[in-house]
N, C-alpha and C positions, 0 to 999 in steps of 0.2 A: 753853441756859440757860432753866430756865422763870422765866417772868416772871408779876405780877399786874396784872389789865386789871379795870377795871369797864366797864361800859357802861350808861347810862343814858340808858330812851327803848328799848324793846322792838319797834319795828315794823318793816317789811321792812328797813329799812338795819342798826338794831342789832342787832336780832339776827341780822341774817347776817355784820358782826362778832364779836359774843359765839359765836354757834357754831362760824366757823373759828379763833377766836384757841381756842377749847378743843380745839378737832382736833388743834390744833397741837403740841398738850400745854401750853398754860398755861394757869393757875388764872385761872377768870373769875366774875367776880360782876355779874351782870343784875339792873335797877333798872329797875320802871315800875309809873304808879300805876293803870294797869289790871291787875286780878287776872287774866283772862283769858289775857292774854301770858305773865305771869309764870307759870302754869302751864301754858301750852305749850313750855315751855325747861325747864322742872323736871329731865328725864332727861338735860339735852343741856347744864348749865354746871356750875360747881362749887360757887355757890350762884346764889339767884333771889331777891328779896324782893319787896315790894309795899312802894312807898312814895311820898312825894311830894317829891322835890327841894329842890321852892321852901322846903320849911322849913328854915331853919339849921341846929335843933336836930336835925332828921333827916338831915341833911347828915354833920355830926359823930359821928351816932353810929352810924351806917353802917363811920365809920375809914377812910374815902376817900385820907386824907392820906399812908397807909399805902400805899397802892396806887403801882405804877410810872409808871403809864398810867388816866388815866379819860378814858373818851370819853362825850362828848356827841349823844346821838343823837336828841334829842326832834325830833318833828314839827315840827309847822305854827305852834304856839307858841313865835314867836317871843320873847316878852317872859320867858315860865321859860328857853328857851334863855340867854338871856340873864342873865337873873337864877341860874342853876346855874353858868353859867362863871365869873360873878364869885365868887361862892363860892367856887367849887371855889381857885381862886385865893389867896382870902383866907386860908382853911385850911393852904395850903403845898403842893397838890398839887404834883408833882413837873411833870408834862406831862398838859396837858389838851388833849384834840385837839376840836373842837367841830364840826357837820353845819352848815351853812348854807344857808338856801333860796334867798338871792336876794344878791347881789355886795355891796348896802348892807346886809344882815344880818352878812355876812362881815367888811366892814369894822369892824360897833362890835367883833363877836367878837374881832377882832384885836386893838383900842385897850382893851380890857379883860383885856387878857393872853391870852387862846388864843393856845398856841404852836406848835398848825395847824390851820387851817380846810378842810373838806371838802365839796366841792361834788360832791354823789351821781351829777349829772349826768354828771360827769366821771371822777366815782372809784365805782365798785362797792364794796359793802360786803366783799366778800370778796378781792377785790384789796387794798383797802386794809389789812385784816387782814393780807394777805403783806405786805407792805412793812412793817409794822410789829415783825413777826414775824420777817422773812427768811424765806427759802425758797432750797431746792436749784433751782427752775426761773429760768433763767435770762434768760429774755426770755418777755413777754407783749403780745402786741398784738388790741388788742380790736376785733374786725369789725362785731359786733354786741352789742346788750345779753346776747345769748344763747352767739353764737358765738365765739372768739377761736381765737390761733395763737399755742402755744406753743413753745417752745425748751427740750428736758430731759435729762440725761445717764440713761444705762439703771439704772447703780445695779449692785452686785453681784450680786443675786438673779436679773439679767436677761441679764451677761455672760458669753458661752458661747453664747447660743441663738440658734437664728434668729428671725429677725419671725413666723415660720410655728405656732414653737413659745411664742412670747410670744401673738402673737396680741392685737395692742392694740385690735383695732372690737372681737372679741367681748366681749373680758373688762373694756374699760374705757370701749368707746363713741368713742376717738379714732383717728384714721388717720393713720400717717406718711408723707407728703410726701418727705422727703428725710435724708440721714444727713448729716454734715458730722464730716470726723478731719482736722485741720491744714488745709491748702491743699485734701484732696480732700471734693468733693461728690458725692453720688450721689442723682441724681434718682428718684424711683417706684422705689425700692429693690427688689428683686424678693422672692418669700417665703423664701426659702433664704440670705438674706441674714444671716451672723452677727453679733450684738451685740459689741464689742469696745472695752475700755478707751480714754478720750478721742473716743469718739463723741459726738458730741451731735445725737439725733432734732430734725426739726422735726416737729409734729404739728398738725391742726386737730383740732375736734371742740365740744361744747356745752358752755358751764362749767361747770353739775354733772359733767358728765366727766370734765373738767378737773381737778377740784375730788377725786373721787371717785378719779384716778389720783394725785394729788400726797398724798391723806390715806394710800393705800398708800404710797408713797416717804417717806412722815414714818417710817408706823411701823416699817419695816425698818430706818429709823437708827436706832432707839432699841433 
């Protein structure tokens, strides 16, 4: 089902939501009062604007209220974070998710209705986007800010072939580790190994790869 996200606050955290929540295929509107951000996202959301939050009256006619999802993603500015969630609030948004920098930020976020707080440290901005979104991947554990290991079913387009013939490092930059079908596991799969209904790969590899094999598996759903 596609859904509507705003995201407002365009820098590394927001917009690496705003761009996977569009990967995803939902309609995303990107908000920040630097011009610059806002037109390095121009080809990559379904609209961009330049604006400023903190004003009501630009709040409002934005039509945020409309939206499923607005996420809060402003920086270091704590007091517009602030000052945009209550808003957002006032207006009727439906669910405001808000980025927090520090545990007592979190907390007013929460006592002023945010009805989830995001601590970046903890949560990736593109993680978070799956989880918001859902996704066919079915377990993600994060190694490093760079690296993680995931859990993926092959998907029709891949069932039939070998790992040989898929060939996941070259063409998507991940390595599979192990297969898992019911009770049996098979370690360092060998290359002649065929993909088969109810398998589920583990794989490691670096999150844009991650990121870069899961954006293939969206669009062969659709």
């Amino acid at each position: 089902m596609v859904r509507e996200f705003a995201v407002i606050g365009l820098g590394r955290f927001g917009a690496s939501v705003a761009r996977t929540l569009h990967e995803l295929g939902h309609h995303v509107l990107g908000v920040d009062v630097d011009e610059s951000k806002v037109q390095a996202l121009t080809q990559h959301l379904t609209h961009v604007v330049q604006a400023d939050c903190t004003d009501e009256n630009t709040v409002r006619s934005l039509g945020l209220r409309n939206f499923d999802t607005v996420v809060v993603a402003i920086g270091q500015d704590l007091e517009a974070s602030v000052l945009v969630t209550l808003m957002l609030k006032e207006i009727g948004v439906k669910t405001v998710v808000a980025k927090a920098a520090t545990e007592a930020h979190g907390k007013v976020l929460e006592r002023i209705g945010a009805d989830r707080v995001i601590f970046p440290e903890k949560d990736m901005g593109a993680k978070v986007a799956r989880f918001l979104a859902e996704t066919n991947i079915l377990d993600y554990i994060e190694l490093t800010p760079e690296v993680s290991i995931v859990e993926f079913t092959p998907g029709d387009a891949f069932v039939g072939k070998t790992l040989r013939e898929v060939d996941f490092r070259a063409k998507f930059g991940v390595t599979v580790l192990a297969i898992r079908n019911g009770d049996s596991v098979r370690i360092s799969p060998p290359a002649d190994q065929p993909l088969r209904h109810g398998d589920i790969l583990v794989a490691i590899g670096e999150n844009k790869d991650i990121e870069r094999l899961q954006n293939r598996r969206e669009r062969e759903r659709r």
